[in-house]
C-alpha positions in Angstrom: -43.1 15.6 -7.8 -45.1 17.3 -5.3 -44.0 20.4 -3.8 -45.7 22.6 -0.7 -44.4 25.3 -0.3 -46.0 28.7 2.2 -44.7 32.0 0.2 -45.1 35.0 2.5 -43.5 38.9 1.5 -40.0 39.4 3.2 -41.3 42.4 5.5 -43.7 40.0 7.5 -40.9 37.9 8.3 -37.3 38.3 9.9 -35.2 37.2 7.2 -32.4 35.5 9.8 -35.0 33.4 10.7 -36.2 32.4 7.6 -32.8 31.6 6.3 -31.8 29.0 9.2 -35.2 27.9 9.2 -34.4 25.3 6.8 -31.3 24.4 8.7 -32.8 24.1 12.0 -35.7 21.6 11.1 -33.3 19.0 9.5 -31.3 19.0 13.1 -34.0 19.0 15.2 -35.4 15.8 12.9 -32.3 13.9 12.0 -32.5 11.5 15.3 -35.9 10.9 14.7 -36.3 10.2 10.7 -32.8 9.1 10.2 -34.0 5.5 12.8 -35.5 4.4 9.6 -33.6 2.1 7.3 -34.9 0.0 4.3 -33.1 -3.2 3.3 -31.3 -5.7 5.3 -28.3 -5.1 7.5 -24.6 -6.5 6.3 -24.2 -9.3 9.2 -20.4 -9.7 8.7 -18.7 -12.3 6.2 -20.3 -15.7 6.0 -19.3 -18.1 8.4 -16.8 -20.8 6.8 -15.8 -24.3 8.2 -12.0 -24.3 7.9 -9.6 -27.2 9.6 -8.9 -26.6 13.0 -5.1 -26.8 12.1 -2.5 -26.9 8.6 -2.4 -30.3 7.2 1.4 -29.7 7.2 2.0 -27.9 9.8 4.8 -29.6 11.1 7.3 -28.5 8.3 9.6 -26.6 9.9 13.3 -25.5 8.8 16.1 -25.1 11.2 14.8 -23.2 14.6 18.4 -21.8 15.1 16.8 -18.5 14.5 14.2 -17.7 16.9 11.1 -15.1 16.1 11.8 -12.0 17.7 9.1 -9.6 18.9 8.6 -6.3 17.2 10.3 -7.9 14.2 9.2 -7.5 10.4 9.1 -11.0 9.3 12.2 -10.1 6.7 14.0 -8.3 9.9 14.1 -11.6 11.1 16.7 -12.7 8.7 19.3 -10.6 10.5 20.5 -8.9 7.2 21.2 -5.1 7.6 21.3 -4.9 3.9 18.0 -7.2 3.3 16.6 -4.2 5.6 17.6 -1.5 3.9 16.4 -2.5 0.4 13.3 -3.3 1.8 13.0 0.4 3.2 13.9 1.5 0.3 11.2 -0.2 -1.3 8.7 0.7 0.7 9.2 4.0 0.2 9.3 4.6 -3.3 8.2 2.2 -4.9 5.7 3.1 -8.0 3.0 0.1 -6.7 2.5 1.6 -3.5 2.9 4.9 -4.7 -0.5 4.2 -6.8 -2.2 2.5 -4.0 -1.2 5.2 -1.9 -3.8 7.9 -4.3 -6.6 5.1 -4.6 -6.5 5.6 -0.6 -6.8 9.2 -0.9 -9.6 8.8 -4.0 -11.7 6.4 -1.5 -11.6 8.7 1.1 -12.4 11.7 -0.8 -15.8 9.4 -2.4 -16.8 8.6 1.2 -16.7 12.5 1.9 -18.1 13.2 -0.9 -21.4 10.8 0.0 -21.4 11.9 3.0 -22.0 15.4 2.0 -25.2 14.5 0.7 -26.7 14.1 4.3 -25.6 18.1 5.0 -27.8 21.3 4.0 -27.2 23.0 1.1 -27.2 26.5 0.2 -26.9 27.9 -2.7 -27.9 31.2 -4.9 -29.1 31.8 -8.6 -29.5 35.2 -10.7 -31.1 34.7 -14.3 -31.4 37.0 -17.1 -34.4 36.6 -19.3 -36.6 38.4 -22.3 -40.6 38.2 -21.6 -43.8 39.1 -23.6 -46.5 40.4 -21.1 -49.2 39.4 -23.2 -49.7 36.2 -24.6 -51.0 35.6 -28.1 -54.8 36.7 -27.8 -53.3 39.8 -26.0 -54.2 39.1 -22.9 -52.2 40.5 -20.0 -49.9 37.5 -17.9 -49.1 38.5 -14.2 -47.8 36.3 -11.5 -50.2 36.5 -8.7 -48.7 37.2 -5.2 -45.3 37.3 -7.0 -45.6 40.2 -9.4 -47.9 42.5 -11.3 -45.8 43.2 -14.4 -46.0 47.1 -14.8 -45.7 47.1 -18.4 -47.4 46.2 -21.7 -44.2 45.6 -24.1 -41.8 42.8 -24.2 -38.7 43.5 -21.9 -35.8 42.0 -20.2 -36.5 41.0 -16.2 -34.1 39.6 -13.5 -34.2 36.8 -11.3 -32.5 36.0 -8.1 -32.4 34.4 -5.2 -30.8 32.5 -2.6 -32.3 28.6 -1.5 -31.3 26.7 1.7 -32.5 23.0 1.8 -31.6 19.6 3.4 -32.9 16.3 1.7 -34.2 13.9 4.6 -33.0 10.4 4.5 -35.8 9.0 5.8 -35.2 5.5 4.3 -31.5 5.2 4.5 -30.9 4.9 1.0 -27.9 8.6 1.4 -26.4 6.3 4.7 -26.1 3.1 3.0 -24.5 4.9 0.2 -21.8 6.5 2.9 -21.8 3.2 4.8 -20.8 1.3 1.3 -18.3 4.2 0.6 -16.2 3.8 4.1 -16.4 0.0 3.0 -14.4 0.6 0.0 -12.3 3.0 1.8 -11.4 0.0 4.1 -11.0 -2.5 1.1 -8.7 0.1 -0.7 -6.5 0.2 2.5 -6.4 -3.5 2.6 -5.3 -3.5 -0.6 -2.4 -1.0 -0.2 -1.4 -2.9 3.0 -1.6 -5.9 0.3 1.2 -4.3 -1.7 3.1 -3.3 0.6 3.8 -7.1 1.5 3.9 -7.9 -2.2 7.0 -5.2 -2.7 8.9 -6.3 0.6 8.2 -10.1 -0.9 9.6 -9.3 -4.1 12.5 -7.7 -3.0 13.4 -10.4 -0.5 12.9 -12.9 -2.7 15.1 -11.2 -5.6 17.5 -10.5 -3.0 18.5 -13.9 -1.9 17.8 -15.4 -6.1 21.0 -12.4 -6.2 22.7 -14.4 -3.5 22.0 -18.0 -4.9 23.7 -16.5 -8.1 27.0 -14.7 -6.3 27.4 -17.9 -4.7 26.8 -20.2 -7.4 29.6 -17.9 -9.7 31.7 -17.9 -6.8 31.8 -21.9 -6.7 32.3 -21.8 -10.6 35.0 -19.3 -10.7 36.8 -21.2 -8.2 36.2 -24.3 -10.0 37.9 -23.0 -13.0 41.1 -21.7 -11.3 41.3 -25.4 -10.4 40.8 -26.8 -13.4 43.0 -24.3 -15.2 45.7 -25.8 -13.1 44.9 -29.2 -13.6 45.4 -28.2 -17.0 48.3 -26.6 -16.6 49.9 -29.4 -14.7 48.1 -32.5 -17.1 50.1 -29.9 -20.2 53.7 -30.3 -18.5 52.8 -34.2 -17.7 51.9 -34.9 -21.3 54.9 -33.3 -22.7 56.8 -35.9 -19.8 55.0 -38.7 -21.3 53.1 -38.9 -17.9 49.3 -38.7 -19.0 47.5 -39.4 -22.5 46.8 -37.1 -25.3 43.0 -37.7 -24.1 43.2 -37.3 -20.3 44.7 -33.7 -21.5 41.5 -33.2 -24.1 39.1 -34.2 -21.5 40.5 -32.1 -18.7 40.4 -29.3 -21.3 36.9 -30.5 -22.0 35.8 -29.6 -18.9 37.5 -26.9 -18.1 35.6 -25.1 -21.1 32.3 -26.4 -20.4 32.9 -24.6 -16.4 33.3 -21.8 -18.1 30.1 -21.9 -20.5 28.1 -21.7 -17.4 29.5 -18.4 -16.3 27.4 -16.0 -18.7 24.5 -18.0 -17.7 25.0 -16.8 -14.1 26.1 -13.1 -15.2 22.8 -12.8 -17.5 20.6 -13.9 -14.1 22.7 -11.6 -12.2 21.9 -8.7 -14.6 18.1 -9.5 -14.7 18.2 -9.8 -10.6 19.7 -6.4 -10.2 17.3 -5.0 -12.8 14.2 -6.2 -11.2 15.3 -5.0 -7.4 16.0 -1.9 -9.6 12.5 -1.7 -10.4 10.7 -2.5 -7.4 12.9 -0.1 -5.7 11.6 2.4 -8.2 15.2 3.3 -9.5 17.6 2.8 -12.8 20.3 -0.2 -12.5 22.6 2.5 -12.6 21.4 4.5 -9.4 21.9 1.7 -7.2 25.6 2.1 -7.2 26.1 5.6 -6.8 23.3 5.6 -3.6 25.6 3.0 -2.0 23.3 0.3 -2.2 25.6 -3.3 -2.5 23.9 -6.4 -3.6 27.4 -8.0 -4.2 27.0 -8.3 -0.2 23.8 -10.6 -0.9 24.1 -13.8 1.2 22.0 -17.0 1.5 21.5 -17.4 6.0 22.9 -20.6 7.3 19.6 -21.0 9.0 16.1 -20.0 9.0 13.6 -18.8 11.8 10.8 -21.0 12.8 7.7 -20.2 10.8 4.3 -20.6 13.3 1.5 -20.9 11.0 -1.2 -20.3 13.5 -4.7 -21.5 12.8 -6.7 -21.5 9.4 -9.0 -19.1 10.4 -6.5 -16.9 11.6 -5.7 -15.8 8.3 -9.3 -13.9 7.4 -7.4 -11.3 9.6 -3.7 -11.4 9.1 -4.1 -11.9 4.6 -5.2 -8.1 3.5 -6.4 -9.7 0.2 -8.8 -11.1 2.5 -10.2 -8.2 4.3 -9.9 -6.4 1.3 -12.7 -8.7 -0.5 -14.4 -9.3 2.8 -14.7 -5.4 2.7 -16.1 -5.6 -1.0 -19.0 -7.9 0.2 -19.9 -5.3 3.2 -19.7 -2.3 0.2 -21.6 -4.2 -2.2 -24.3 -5.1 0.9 -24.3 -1.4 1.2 -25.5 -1.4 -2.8 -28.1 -3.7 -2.4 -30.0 -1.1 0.7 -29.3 1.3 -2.1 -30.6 -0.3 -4.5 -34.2 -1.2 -1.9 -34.4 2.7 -1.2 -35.4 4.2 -4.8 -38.4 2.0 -4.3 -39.4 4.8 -1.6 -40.0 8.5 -2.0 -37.4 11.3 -0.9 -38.1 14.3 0.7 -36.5 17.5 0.9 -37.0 20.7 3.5 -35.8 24.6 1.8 -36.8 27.1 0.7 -35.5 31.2 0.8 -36.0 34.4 -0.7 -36.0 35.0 -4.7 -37.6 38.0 -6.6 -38.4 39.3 -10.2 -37.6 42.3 -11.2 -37.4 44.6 -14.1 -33.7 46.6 -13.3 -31.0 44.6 -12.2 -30.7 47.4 -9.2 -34.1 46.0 -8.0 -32.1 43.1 -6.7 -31.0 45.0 -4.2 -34.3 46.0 -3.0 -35.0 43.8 0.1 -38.9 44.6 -0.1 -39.0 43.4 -3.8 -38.3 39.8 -1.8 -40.5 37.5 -1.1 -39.7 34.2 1.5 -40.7 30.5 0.3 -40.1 27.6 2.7 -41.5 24.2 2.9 -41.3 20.4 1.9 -41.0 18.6 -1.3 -41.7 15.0 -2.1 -40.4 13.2 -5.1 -41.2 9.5 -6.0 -40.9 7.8 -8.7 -42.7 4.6 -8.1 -43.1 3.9 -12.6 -39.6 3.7 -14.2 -40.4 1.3 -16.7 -38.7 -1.5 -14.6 -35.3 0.2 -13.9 -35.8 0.5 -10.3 -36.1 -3.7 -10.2 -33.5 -4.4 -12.5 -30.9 -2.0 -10.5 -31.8 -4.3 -7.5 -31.5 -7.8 -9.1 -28.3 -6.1 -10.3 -26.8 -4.9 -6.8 -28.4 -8.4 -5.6 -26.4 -10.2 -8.5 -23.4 -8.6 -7.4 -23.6 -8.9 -3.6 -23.4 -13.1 -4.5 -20.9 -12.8 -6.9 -18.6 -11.5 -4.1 -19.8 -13.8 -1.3 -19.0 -16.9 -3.7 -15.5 -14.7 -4.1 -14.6 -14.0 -0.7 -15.4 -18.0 -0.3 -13.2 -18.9 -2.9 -10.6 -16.4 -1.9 -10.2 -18.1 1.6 -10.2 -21.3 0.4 -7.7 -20.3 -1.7 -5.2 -18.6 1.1 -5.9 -21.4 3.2 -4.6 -24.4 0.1 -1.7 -22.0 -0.5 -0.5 -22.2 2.5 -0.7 -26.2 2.4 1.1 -26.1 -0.7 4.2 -23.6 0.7 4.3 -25.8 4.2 5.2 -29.1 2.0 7.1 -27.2 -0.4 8.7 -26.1 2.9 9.0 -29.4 3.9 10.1 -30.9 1.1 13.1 -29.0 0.2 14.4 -29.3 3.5 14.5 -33.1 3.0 16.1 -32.6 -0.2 19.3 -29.8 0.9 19.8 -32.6 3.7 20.1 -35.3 1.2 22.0 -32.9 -0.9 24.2 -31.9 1.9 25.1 -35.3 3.1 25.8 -36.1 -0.7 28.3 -33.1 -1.3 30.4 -34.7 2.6 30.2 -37.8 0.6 31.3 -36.7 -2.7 34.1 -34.6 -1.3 35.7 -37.6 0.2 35.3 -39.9 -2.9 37.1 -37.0 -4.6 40.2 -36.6 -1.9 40.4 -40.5 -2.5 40.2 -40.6 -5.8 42.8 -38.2 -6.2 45.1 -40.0 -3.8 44.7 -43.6 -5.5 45.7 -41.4 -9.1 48.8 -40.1 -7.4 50.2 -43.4 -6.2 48.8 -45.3 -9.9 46.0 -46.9 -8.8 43.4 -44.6 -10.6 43.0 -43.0 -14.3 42.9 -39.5 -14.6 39.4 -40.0 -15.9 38.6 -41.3 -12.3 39.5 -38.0 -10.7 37.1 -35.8 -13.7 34.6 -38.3 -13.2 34.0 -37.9 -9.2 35.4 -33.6 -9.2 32.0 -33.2 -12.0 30.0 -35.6 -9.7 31.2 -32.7 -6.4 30.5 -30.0 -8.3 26.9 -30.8 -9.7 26.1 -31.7 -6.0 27.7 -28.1 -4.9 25.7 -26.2 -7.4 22.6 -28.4 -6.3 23.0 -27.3 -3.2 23.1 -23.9 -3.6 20.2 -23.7 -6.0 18.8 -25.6 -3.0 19.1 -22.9 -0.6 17.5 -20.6 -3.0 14.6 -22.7 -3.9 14.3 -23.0 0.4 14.6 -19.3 1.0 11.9 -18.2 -1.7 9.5 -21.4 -0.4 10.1 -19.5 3.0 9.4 -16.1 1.7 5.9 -17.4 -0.3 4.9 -18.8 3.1 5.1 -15.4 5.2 3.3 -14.0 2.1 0.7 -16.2 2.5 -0.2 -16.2 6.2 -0.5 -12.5 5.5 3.1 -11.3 6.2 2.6 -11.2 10.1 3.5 -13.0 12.8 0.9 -15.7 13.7 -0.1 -16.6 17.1 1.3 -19.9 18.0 -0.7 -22.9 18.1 
């Protein structure tokens, strides 16, 4: 390192001057040094050829439900209670929570590099033993500095105070604070990220709930019936009206109803549990903070879903930004990395003295004023220098070919929702028009046994038929509502412009 300094005694100079002397430089030369920048300049994201429009599109559920501006996309729904576990959410849940500090950690790291650009100042006192004379016994002094007065080994003091300012004449301090307010941004993307993962989970554990209720519901009222029917099959066997085995098969089936009950109760449990736990709460709290999911309903009908244009999601998905962000930081790395090619200078200096007493130190004309610039290169590391850069280059790829994937990705996940979308739509209207069907069969069925025409086993036959349709159809509903809620996760939770 090379180092020129001027070292002139503290009377000759004012000593205000001298202090902000290495303050004043670096602002009068920032605009001009700080112009220079080594390395290449982050563009933006790579340019990617996506379809001008969904492949599917067109799958839409009922439109009964229009968007409505200012709307969260689960707002939409038109549950109050949907809402309010979903604010509850947001607000304390542990995932966001976490995100929440990473924000605060990235935004204390970009203050933290760009401190580096600011002048220092800073102050030092030593205590030390010295021999005036070296081993042939001749006499050491420290020309312009000090004459040692003595001839004996003592104790001397050393202090002083030091103001400098490195100059970032290559960039390499910016590109590290530009790289730093990238990851800043991609840790904000990420917490947004969350956020929309927590409201998904919620709204999607909330209506599995409500797919549940109802599906117990249907059973439970299924098994009053068939109690009856067993009831009523009991008092005709005794009459001699039905057969030992219509009364064992009506029995049959009442039992097996029943069987699926503490599957439903078990789902129910785990349901509750898990919006316990994304709601950052115990099971247990739920109740006595008033929060009902017995009031958990599947909607009749579903808003439209616009799905916008491919290339509309590289700003609504904050996975997205959040990696696009990571190329721009590790960009950043790369100019970084090009800088420590290049030497770095650095502007300071103050006063400092050494002293025999400690109360010297507060003897202004024992001071003596140093101020100029320093250079320090290290062009010979032994390689390190290259291998940092193929490293940051290595790196700045790796992401690219990430962020390329990661779009690519977003964009066939939403293909795969829309005909999920699609799909199950067909399938509840085929389901629906089945259960109309079934439910006449059954009222005819059970007319025909009255008047003779039909065996009891008729009537078990077509009611089993109705309610494996019923229960289809629910879980239907379910399946339709979480396909819904993947989709608004995957176009990034917002509402899209329309195509």
């Amino acid at each position: 390192m090379t180092r020129l300094f001027s070292t002139l005694p503290c009377k000759l100079i004012k000593p205000g001057i001298l202090l902000a002397l290495p303050l004043l430089v670096p602002a009068c030369l920032f605009p001009v040094l700080s112009s220079c920048t080594v390395g290449s300049d982050y563009q933006g994201p790579p340019e990617l050829h996506l379809a001008d429009s969904f492949a599917e599109a067109g799958a839409k559920v009922s439109d009964s439900l229009t968007p409505m501006a200012g709307k969260s996309w689960w707002q939409k729904l038109g549950d109050r209670n949907l809402d309010h576990l979903v604010d509850e959410a947001l607000q304390h849940n542990h995932d966001i929570a976490i995100a929440g500090q990473r924000i605060l950690e990235a935004r204390a790291l970009r203050k933290q590099a760009a401190a580096s650009l600011a002048p220092r100042l800073g102050t030092n006192l030593a205590l030390s033993r010295i021999n005036p004379k070296g081993s042939s016994g001749t006499s050491l002094s420290s020309p312009g500095l000090l004459d040692l007065p003595f001839d004996n080994p003592t104790t001397i003091w050393q202090g002083g105070f030091e103001a400098g300012w490195e100059i970032d004449i290559f960039g390499g301090k910016r590109r590290e604070i530009r790289g730093a307010k990238a990851r800043e941004e991609a840790t904000a993307a990420n917490a947004e990220g969350v956020r929309l993962a927590v409201a998904a989970e919620v709204t999607e554990a909330y209506f599995s709930l409500a797919s549940l209720h109802e599906q117990r519901t249907l059973i439970l009222a299924q098994i009053d019936s068939q109690e009856e029917q067993v009831k009523d099959l009991g008092r005709r066997r005794k009459a001699g009206a039905v057969s030992q085995l219509d009364l064992k098969r009506a029995i049959g089936r009442l039992e097996t109803t029943r069987a699926g009950v503490s599957e439903l109760e078990a789902g129910i449990t785990a349901q509750t549990q898990r919006i316990a736990l994304v709601l950052g709460k115990q099971a247990g709290e739920l109740e006595t903070q008033n929060i009902d999911l017995s009031r958990a309903h599947l909607p009749e009908h579903l808003p439209m879903t616009q799905t916008g244009l491919p290339a509309g999601l590289l700003h609504r998905r904050p996975d997205l930004r959040k990696i696009e962000r990571d190329v721009a930081a590790a960009a950043e790395d790369v100019g970084v990395a090009v800088a420590s090619f290049y030497p770095s200078f650095r502007i300071g200096g103050g006063p400092s003295a050494t002293v025999a007493s400690f109360g010297d130190l507060f003897n202004a004309s024992r001071f003596f004023w140093q101020f100029g610039p320093s250079i320090e290169w290290n062009p010979f590391t032994g390689g390190a220098n290259r291998a940092a850069l193929d490293a940051a280059n290595a790196r700045q790829k790796a992401t690219l070919i990430g962020y390329e994937k990661a779009v690519l990705s977003a964009v066939s996940e939403v293909e795969t929702q829309l005909a999920s979308l699609r799909a199950e739509t067909r399938r509840l209207a085929a389901l629906q028009r089945a259960e109309t069907a079934l439910n006449d069969a059954v009222t005819q069925v059970r007319t025909t046994q009255a008047a003779g025409a039909s065996s009891f086993l008729d009537v078990l036959i077509e009611e089993e038929r109705l309610r494996e349709i019923q229960l289809s159809s629910v879980q239907s509903k379910a399946r339709l509502m979480v396909t819904w809620i993947l989709l608004h996760k995957a176009l990034g939770g917002s509402s899209p412009v329309a195509r």
